[in-house]
Structure formats: structure tokens, C-alpha cells
Backbone as CSV, one residue per row, in Angstrom:
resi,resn,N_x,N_y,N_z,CA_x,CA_y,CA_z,C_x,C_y,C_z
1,UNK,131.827,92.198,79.204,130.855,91.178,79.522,129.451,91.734,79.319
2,UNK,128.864,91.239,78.522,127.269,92.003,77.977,126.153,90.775,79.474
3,UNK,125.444,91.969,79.553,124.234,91.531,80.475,123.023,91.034,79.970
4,UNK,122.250,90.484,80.154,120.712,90.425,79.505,120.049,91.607,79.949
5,UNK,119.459,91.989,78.789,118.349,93.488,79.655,117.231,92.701,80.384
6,UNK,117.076,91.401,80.355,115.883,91.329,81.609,116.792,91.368,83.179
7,UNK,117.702,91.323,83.119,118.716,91.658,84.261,118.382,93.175,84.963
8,UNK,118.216,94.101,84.252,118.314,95.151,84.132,117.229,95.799,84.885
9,UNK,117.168,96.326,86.351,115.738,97.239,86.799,116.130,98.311,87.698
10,UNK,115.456,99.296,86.832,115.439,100.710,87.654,114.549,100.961,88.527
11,UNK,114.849,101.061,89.850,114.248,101.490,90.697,114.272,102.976,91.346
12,UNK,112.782,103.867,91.606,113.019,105.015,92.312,113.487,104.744,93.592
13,UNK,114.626,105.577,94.196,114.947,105.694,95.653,114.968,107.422,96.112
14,UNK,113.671,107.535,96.958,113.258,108.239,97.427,113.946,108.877,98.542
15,UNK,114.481,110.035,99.253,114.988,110.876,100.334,113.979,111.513,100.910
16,UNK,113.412,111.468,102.156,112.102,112.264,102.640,112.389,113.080,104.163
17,UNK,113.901,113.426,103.861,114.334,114.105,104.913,114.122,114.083,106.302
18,UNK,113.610,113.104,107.103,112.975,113.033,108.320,111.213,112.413,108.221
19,UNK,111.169,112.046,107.055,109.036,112.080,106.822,108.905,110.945,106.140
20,UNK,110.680,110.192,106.168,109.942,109.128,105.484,108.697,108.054,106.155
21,UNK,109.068,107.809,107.241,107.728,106.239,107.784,106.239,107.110,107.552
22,UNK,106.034,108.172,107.841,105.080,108.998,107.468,104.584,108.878,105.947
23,UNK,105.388,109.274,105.326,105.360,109.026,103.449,104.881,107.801,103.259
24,UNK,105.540,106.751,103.500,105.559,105.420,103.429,103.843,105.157,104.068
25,UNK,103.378,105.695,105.456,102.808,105.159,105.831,101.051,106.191,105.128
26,UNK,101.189,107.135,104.221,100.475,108.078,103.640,100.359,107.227,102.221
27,UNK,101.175,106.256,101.564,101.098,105.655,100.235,100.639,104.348,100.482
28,UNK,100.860,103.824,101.529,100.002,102.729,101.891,98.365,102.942,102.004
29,UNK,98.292,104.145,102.635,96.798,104.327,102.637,96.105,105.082,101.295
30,UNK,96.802,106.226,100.731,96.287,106.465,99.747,96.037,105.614,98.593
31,UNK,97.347,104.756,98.009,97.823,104.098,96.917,97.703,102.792,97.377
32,UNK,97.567,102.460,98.257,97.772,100.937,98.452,98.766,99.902,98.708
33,UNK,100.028,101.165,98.689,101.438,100.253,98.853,101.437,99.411,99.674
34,UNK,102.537,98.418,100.007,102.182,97.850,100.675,104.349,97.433,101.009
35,UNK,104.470,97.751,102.323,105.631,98.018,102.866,106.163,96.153,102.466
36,UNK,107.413,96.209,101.934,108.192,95.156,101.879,109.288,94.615,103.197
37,UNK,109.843,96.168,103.403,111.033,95.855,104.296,110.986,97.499,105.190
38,UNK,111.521,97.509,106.488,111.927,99.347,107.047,112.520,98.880,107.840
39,UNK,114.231,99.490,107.939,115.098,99.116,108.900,115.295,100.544,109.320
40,UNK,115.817,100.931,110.575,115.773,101.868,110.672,117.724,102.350,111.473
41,UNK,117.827,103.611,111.340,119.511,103.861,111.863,119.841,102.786,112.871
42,UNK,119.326,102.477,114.092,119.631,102.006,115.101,119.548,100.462,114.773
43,UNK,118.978,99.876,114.088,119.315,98.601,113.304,120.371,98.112,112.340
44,UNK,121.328,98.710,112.153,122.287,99.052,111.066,123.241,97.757,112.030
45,UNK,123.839,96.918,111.434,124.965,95.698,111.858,125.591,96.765,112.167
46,UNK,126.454,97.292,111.789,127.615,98.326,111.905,127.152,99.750,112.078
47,UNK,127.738,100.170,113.084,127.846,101.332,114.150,127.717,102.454,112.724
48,UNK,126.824,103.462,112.444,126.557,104.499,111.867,127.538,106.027,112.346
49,UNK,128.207,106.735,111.465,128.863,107.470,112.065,127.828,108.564,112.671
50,UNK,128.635,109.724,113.955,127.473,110.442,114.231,127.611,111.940,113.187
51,UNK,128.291,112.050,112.138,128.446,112.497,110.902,127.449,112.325,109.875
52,UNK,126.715,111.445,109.911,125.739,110.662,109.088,124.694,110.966,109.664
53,UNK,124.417,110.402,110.919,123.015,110.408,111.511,123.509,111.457,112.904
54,UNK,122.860,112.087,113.128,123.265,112.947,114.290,122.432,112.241,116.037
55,UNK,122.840,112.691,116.908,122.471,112.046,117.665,120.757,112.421,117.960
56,UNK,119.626,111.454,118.008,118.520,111.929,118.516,117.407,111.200,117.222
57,UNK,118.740,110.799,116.077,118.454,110.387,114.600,118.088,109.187,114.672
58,UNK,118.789,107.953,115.253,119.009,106.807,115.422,117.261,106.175,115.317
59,UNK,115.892,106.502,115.456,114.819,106.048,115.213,114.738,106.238,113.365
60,UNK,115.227,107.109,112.676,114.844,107.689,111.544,114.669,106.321,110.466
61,UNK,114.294,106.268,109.346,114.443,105.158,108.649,116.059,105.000,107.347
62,UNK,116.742,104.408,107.726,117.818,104.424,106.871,117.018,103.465,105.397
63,UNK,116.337,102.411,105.740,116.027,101.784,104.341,114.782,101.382,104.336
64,UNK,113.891,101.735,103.517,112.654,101.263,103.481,112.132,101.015,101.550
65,UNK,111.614,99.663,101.756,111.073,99.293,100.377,109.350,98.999,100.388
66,UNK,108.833,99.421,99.423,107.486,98.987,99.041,107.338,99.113,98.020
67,UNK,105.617,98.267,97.621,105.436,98.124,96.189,103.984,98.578,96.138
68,UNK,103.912,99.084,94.916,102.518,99.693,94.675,102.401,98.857,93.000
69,UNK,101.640,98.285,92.970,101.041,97.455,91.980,102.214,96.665,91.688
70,UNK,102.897,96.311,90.276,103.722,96.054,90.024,105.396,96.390,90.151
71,UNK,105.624,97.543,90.572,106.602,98.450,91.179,107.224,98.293,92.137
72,UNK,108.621,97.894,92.600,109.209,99.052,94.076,109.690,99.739,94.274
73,UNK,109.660,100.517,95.067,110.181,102.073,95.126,111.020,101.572,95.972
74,UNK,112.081,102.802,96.979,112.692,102.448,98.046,113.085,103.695,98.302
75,UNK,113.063,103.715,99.889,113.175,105.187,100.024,113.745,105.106,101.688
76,UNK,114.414,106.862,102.392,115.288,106.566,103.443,114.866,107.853,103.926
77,UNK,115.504,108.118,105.217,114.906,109.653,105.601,116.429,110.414,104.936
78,UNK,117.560,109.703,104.963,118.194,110.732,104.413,119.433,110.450,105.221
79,UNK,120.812,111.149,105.386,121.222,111.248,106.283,121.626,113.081,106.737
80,UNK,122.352,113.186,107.794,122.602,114.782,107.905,123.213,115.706,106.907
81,UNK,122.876,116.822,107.066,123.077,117.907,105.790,122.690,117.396,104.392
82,UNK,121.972,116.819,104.119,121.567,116.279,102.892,120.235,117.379,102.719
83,UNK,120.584,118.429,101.316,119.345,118.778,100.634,117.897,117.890,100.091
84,UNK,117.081,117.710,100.940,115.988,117.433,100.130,115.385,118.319,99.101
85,UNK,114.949,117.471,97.906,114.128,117.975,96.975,113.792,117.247,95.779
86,UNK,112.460,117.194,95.612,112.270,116.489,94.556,112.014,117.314,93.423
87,UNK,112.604,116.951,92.272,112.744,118.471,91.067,113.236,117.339,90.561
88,UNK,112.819,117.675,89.227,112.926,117.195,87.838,112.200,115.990,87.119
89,UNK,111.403,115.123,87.963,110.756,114.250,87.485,109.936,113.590,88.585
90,UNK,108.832,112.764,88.318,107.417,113.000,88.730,107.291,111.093,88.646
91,UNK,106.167,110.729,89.565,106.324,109.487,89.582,105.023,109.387,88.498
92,UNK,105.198,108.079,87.735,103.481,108.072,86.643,102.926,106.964,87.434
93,UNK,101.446,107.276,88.015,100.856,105.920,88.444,99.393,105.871,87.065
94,UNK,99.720,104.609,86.620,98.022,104.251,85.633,97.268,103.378,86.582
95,UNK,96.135,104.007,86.614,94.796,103.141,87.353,93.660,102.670,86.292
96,UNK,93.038,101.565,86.808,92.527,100.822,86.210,91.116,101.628,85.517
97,UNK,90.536,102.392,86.917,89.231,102.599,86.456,88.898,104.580,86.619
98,UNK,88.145,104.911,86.453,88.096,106.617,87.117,87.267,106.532,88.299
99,UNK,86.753,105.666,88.618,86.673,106.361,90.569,87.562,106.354,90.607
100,UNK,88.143,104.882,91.098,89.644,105.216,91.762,91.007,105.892,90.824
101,UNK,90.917,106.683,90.237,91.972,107.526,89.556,91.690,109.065,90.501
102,UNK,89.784,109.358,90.352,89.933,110.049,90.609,89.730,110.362,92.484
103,UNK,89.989,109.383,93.370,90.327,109.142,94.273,91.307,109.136,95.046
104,UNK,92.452,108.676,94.232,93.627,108.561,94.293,94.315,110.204,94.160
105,UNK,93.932,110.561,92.775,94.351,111.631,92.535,93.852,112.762,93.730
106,UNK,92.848,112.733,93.842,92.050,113.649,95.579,93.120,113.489,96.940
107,UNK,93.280,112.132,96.821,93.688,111.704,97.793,95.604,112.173,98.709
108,UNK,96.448,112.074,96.899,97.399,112.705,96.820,97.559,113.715,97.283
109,UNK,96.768,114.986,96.250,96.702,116.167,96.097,96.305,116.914,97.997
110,UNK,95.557,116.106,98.584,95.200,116.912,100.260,96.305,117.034,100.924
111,UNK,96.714,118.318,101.010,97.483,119.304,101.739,98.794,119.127,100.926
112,UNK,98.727,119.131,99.583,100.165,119.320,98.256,99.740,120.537,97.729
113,UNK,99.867,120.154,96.301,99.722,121.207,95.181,99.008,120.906,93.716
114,UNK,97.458,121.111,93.386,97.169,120.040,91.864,98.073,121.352,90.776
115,UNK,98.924,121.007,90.193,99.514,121.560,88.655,98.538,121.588,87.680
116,UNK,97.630,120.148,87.539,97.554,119.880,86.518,95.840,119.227,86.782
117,UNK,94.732,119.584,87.054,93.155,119.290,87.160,93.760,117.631,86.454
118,UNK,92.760,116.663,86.714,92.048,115.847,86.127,90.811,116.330,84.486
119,UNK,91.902,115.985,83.946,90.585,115.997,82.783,91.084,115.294,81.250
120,UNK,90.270,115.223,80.404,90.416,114.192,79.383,91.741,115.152,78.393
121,UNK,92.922,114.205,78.031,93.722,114.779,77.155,93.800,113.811,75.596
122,UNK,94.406,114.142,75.068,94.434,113.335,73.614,95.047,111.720,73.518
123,UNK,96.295,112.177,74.999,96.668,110.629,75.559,95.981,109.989,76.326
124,UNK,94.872,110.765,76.884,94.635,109.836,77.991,93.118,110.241,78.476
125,UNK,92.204,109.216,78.734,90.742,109.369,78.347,90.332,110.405,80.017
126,UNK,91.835,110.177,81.081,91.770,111.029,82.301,93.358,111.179,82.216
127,UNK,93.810,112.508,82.732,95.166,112.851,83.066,94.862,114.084,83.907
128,UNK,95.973,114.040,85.216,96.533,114.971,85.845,97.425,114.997,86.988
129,UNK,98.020,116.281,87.072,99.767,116.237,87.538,98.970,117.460,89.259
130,UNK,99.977,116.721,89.592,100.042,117.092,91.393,101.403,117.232,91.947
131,UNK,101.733,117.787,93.061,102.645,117.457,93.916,102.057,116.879,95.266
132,UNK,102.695,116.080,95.978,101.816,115.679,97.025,102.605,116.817,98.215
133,UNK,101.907,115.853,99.920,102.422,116.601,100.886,104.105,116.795,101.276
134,UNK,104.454,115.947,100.626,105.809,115.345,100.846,107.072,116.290,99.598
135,UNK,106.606,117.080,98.770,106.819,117.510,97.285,107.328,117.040,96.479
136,UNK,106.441,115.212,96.492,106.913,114.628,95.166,105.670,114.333,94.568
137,UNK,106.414,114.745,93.387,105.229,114.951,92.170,104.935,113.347,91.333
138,UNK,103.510,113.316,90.952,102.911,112.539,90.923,102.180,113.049,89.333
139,UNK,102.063,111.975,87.928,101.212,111.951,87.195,100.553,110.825,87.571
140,UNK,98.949,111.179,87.159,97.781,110.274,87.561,96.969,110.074,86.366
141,UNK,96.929,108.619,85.321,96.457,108.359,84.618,95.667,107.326,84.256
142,UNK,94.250,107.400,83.271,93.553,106.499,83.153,93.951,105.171,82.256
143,UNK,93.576,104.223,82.590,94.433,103.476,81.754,93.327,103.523,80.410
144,UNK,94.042,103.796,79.104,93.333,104.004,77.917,92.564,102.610,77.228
């Protein structure tokens, strides 16, 4: 049975080990997100094993969605023994103008890691790579 590709959307789902409403509530203010939905363990219809969430867990966020411009992400604190880490790929945000690129990008970067300065590349009239507080990495670009 063939699908239509406008059917078709990939969404990031984020793990923030215990930091998600924090994360969530750090991209709202930096980026502008703007929270869709946050349910949290103790809201779950059905009883959560204590295998999953350990006891003391039950505030943590099991599901949370938001959108930052056109986008939603969705993201959870995780459940027990679960490795956090973000490795191997980087979220791309394009902004409209360079204050706010390079605002945003400031804004990220306080108390992360900049990889990558802000400055003019051959793609892009502003580009640069960060990790934030959370260690998910972030490209920050001007829109050309």
C-alpha cells in the first residue's frame, strides 16, 4: 500500500534525562517555543511500572510537545536506566534577521559549549554551531 509523502513527518523526540520541563521551559524563553502539550508520569491513564519510572519519578515529564516556528519537537525526561546523550546530530534553526540570530545564538550558548563562533561562511551570510546547557547541539543560521 504506497502512502502520499505529504503524509509523511519526521519529528525530533528529545530524552533530557530528568531536565526536561527545564529544557522546555529554557526554549520557550530563548527560542520562542511555545509548549503544545506536557503530561507528566503521574498523569498516565494506566498505572506506569515502578521499572520505568522509579518511585519519587512520578512528577517527571513522560510527554511533552512544542513548536518553534514552523516545527515540533517532542521530548520526555526519559524513563529509568536510560543513557542520555545527544551525539550525532544537531538541531538547524534559520532566523530571519542577525540581531536575533545573533541573540539567539548568545542565548543558547550561556552555560553550553560555542564549537563553532558566528561568522560569515560561503553558505551562509551568518553561521555557527554550539552545544547548549542541556548537550544538544544546535546550528544557528542566517537566512540567505
Amino acid at each position: 500500500m504506497a502512502t502520499s509523502a505529504t503524509s509523511k513527518i519526521v519529528q525530533p523526540y528529545l530524552f533530557f534525562g530528568g531536565r526536561c520541563e527545564e529544557a522546555v521551559e529554557f526554549y520557550c524563553t530563548t527560542i520562542g517555543a511555545e509548549v503544545l502539550m506536557l503530561s507528566r508520569f503521574k498523569d498516565s491513564p494506566e498505572p506506569v511500572s515502578p521499572e520505568m519510572v522509579p518511585p519519587g519519578s512520578e512528577n517527571n515529564v513522560m510527554h511533552a510537545s512544542f513548536r518553534v516556528g514552523q516545527s515540533t519537537l517532542m521530548a520526555s525526561d526519559g524513563c529509568a536506566g536510560q543513557n542520555i546523550s545527544f551525539q550525532g546530530f544537531s538541531l538547524s534553526l534559520t532566523l530571519p534577521d542577525e540581531a536575533e540570530a545573533r541573540r539567539v545564538f548568545a542565548a543558547l550558548s550561556e552555560g553550553g559549549e560555542v564549537q563553532m563562533p558566528l561568522g560569515k561562511t560561503f553558505w551562509s551570510p551568518l553561521f555557527g554551531m554550539l552545544t547548549d546547557r542541556f548537550g544538544l547541539g544546535w546550528m544557528i543560521s542566517l537566512a540567505a
